[in-house]
C-alpha positions as CSV (number, residue, x, y, z in Angstrom):
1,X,165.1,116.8,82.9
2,X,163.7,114.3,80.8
3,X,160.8,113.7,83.0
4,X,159.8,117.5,82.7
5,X,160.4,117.4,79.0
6,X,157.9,114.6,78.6
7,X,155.5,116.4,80.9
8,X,155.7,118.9,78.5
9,X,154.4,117.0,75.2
10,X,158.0,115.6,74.0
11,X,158.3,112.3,73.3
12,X,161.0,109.8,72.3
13,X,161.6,109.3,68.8
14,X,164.3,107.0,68.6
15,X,167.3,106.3,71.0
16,X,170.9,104.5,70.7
17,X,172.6,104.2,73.9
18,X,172.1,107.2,75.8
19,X,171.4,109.5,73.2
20,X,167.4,109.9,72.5
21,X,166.2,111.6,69.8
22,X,163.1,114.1,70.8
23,X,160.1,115.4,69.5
24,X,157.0,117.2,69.5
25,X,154.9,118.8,67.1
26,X,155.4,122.4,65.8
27,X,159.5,121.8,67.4
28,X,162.5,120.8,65.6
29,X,163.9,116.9,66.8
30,X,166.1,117.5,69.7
31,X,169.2,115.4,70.6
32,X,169.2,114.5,74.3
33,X,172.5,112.6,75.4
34,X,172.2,112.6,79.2
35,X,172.6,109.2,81.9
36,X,170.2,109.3,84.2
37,X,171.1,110.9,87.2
38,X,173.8,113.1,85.7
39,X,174.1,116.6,86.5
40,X,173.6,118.7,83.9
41,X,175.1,122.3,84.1
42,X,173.8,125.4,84.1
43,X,174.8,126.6,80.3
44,X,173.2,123.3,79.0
45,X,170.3,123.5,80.5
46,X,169.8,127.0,78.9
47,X,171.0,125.5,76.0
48,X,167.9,122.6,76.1
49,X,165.4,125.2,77.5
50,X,166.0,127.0,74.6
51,X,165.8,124.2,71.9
52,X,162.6,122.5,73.9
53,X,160.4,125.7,75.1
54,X,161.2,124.1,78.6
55,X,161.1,127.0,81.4
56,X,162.1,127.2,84.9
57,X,158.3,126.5,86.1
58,X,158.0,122.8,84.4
59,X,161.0,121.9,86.2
């Protein structure tokens, strides 16, 4: 998920543990607090698509 975010011109701000602070021009800061490797479900993935402009095609 990261990884696609990034491919998508989001960029880490600032991180503290495993919560990373992400942004990109023209978008609000968006608070990403996933381990790597860990599953994320289906409603917070919408949730992130929404917030980031991410769709199922950059995945």
């Amino acid at each position: 998920m990261l990884a696609a975010l990034r491919r998508i011109g989001w960029s880490e701000k600032r991180a503290t543990g495993s919560h990373r602070v992400l942004e990109r021009e023209g978008w609000p800061n968006v608070v990403f607090a996933f381990h790597d490797g860990e599953e994320i479900g289906p409603k917070m993935l919408a949730r992130l698509a929404l917030a980031t402009g991410l769709t199922p095609d950059d995945l």
